[in-house]
C-alpha positions in Angstrom: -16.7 62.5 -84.8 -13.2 63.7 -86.5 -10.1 61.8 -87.5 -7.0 64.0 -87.1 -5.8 66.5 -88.9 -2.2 67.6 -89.8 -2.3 70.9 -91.1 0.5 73.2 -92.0 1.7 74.7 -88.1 1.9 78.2 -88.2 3.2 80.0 -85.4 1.2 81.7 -83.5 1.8 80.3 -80.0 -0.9 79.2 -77.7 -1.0 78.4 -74.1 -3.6 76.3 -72.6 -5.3 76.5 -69.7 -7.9 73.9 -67.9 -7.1 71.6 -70.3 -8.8 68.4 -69.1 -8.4 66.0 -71.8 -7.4 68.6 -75.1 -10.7 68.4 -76.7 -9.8 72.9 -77.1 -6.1 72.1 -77.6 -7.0 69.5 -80.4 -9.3 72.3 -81.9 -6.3 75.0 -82.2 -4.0 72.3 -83.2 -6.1 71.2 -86.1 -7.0 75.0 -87.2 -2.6 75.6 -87.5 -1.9 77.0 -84.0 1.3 76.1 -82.5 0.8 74.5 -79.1 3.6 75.4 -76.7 2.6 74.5 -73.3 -0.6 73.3 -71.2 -1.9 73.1 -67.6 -4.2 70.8 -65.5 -4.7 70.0 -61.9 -6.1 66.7 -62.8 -3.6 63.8 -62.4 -5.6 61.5 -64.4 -6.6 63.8 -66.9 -3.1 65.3 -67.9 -2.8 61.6 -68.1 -5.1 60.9 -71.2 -3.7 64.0 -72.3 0.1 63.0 -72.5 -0.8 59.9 -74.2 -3.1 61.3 -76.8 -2.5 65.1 -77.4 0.5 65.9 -76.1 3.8 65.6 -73.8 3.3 69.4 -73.6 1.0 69.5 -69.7 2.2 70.4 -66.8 -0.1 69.1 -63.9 -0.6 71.4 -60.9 -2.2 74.4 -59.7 -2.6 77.2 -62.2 -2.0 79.7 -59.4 1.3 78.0 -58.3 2.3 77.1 -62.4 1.5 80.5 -63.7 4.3 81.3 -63.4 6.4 79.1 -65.4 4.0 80.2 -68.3 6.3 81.1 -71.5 5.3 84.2 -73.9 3.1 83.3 -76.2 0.1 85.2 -78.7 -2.7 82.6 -77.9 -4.3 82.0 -74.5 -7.6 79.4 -74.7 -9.0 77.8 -71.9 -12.4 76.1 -70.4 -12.0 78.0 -66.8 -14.3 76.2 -64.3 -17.7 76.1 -64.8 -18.8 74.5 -61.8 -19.4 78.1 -60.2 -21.5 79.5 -63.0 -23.5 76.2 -63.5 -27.1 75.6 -63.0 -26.4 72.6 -62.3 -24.0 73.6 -59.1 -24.4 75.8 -56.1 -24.0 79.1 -58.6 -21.3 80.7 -56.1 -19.7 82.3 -58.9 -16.9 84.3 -58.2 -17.9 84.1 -54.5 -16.4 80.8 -55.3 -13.0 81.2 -53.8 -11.6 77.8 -55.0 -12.7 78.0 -58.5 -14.7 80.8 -58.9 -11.9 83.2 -58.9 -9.4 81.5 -61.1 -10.8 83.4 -64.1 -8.5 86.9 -62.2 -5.6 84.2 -62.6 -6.3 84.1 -66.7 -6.5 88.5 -66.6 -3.1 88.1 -64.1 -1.5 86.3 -66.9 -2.5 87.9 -70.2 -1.5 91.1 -68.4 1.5 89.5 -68.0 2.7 88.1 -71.3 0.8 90.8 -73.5 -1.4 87.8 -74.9 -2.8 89.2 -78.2 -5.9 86.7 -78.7 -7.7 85.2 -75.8 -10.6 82.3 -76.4 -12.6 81.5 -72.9 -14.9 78.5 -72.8 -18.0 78.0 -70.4 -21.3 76.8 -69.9 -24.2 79.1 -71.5 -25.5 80.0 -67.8 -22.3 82.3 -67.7 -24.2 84.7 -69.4 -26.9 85.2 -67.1 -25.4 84.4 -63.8 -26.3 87.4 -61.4 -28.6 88.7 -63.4 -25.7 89.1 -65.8 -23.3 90.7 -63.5 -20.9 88.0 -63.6 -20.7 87.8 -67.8 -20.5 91.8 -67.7 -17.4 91.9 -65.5 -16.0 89.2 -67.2 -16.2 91.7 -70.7 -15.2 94.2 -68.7 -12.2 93.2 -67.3 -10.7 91.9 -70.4 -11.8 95.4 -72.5 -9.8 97.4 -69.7 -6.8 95.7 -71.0 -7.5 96.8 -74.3 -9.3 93.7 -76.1 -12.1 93.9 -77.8 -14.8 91.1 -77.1 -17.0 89.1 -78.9 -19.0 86.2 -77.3 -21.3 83.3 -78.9 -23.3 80.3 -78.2 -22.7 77.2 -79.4 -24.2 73.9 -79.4 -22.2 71.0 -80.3 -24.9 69.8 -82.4 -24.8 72.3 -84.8 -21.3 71.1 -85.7 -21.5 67.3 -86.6 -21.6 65.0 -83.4 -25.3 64.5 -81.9 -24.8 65.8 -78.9 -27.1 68.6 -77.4 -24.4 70.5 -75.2 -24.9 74.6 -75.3 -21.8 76.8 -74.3 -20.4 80.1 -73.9 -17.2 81.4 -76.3 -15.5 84.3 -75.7 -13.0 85.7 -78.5 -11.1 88.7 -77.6 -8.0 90.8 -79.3 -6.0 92.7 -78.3 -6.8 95.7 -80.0 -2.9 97.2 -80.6 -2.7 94.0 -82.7 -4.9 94.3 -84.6 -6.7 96.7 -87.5 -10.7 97.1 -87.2 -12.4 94.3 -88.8 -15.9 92.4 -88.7 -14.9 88.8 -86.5 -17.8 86.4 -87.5 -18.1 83.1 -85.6 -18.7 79.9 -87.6 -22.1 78.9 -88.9 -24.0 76.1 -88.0 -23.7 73.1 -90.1 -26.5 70.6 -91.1 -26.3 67.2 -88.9 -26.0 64.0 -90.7 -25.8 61.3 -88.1 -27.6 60.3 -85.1 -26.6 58.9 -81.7 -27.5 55.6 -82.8 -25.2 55.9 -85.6 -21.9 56.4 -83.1 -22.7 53.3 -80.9 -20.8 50.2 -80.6 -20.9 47.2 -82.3 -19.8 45.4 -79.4 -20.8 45.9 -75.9 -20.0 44.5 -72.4 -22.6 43.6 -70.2 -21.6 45.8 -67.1 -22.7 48.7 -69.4 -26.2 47.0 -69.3 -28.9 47.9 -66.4 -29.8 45.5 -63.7 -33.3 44.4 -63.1 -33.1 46.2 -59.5 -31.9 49.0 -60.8 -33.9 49.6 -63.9 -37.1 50.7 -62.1 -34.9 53.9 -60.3 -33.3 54.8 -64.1 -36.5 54.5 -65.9 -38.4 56.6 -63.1 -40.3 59.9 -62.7 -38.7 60.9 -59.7 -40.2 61.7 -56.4 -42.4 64.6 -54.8 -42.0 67.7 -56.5 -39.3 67.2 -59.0 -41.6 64.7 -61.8 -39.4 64.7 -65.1 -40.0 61.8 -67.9 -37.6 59.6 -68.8 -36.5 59.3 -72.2 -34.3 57.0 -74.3 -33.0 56.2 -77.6 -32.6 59.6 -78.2 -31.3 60.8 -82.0 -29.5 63.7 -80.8 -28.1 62.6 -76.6 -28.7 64.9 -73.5 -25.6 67.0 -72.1 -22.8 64.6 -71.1 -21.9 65.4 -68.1 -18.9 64.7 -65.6 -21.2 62.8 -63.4 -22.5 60.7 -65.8 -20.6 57.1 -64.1 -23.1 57.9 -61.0 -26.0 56.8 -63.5 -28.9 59.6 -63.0 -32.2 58.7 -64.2 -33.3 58.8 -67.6 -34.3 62.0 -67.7 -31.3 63.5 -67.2 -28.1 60.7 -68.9 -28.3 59.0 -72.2 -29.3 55.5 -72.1 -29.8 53.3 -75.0 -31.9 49.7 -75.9 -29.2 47.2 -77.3 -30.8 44.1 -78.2 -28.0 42.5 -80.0 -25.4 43.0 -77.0 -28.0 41.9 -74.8 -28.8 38.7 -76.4 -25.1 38.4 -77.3 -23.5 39.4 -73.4 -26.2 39.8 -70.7 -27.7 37.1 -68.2 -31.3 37.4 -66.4 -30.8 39.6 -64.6 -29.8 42.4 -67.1 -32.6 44.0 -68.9 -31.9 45.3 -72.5 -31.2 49.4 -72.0 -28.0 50.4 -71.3 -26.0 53.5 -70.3 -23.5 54.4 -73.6 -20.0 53.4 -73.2 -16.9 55.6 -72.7 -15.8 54.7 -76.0 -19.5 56.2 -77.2 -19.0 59.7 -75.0 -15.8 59.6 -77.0 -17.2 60.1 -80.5 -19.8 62.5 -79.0 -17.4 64.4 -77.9 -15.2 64.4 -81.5 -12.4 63.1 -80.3 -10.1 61.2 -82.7 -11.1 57.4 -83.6 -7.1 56.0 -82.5 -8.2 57.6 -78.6 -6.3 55.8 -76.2 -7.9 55.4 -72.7 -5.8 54.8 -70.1 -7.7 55.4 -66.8 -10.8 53.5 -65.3 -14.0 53.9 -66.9 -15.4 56.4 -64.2 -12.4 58.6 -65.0 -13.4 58.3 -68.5 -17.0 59.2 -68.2 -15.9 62.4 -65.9 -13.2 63.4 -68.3 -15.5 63.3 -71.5 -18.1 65.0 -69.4 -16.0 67.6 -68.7 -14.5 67.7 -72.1 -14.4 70.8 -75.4 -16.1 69.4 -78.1 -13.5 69.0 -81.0 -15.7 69.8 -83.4 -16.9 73.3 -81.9 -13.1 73.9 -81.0 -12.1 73.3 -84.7 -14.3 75.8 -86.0 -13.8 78.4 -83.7 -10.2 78.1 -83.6 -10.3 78.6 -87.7 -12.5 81.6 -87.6 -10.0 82.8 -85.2 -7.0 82.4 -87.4 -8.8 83.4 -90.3 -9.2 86.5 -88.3 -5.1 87.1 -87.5 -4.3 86.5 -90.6 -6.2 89.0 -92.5 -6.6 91.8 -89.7 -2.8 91.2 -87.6 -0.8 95.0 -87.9 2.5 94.3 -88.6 3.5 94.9 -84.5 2.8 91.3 -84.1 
């Protein structure tokens, strides 16, 4: 979980693309980088984002906003993972709504001459089509003269208890830059658990229902037998389906006795799914978070979500790396 930070802005401009929520834009902002402009198709989510990151979103379609993109020396963005996800149909770029938008991101670094390029996705990336999919990814961006560097990450390496695994890609422009070693961040030690993030004070429509506790707290059916497990130190994957409520084995579910006794009636039972507020902090966004949509909005846009934390880092390896490697051509 991280408080904001105000560091000194330096300015090295940085578009944003698939912002969701900020959690990558809150990353580069912490680290120095000067945020100039951001894009999201989701009303709700550039939403959250005006009222908690920035004024600086434009909602729409990439491939219709592209082109109102200013110059700038920093693209990030968390392109759609849905087609590269083990937990999706794995279309890829065969994908032709979403799968494809990553040829938008080459269009428009092509474009602008975009010196430093950070792409986020989930680890599967790497080995979709037998690892077709990851190696034209590399190569596209290396025929425009970048030189690559790619890394897993999982979020609970870098202070919130949260196991979430994904893909970084940093790439520079090589005409920018002299030769020089880029090393991502290391992991850090993790000194708080799940339990330690959760509420002190909790509703009772967060609690399950006697009906429904026996499907939560199942096996599942025929071939697909997975135990359920709660009270977890370190929480499963958040996902942007999480409001649906999937079994056990699969969300993050927690036994509250004191909420119970203090909120719930008979027929509530004392394990409960965690709260938006809770996905917040495992996510690393800032304590003074303002939600302003519905709960299931907020579930799907924290599923969805950069960690901060992992953002953070990268973002001030990254500028470590300008600012001792940049030619003077910048």
């Amino acid at each position: 979980m991280m408080e904001r930070i105000k560091p000194k802005k330096v300015n090295y401009r940085v578009v944003s693309l698939f912002s969701g929520i900020g959690g990558f834009d809150l990353g580069f902002m912490y680290a120095g980088f000067n945020l100039i402009w951001a894009n999201d198709f989701d009303k709700y989510a550039c939403a959250t984002y005006k009222e908690n990151v920035s004024k600086n979103i434009v909602c729409g379609d990439i491939r219709v906003e592209k082109e109102n993109i200013p110059n700038h020396d920093v693209l990030i963005g968390g392109f759609p993972c849905q087609p590269f996800s083990t937990l999706g149909a794995l279309k890829g770029f065969d994908d032709e709504e979403r799968g494809t938008l990553f040829f938008e991101i080459k269009d428009i670094i092509k474009k602008h001459n975009t010196k430093v390029v950070v792409l986020e996705n989930v680890k599967n990336i790497i080995n979709h089509d037998h690892g077709n999919t990851f190696k034209k990814i590399i190569h596209e961006l290396e025929s425009l003269g970048f030189v690559c560097h790619y890394h897993i990450f999982n979020s609970a390496d870098y202070g919130v208890p949260q196991r979430r695994n994904r893909c970084y890609i940093v790439a520079f422009r090589g005409e920018y830059f002299n030769d020089g070693d880029f090393e991502f961040p290391k992991p850090q030690k993790l000194t708080i658990t799940t339990q330690d993030l959760l509420d002190s004070d909790v509703e009772e429509k967060y609690f399950l229902t006697k009906n429904i506790e026996k499907t939560i707290m199942g096996c599942g059916t025929k071939n697909y037998i997975v135990k359920p497990t709660i009270d977890l130190p370190i929480s499963k994957t958040l996902t942007a389906t999480m409001h649906k409520m999937h079994r056990a084995s699969q969300d993050n579910y927690v036994t509250d006795d004191v909420n119970y006794k203090k909120h719930c009636k008979d027929n509530r039972v004392n394990i409960r799914k965690l709260t938006p507020n809770e996905c917040r902090k495992l996510q690393g966004f800032p304590g003074d978070w303002k939600q302003v949509v519905s709960d299931c909005q907020a579930y799907k846009q924290f599923g969805n979500a950069v960690t901060v934390n992992v953002s953070y880092e990268v973002a001030k390896s990254v500028m470590a790396y300008i600012k001792k490697y940049k030619k003077n051509n910048w």
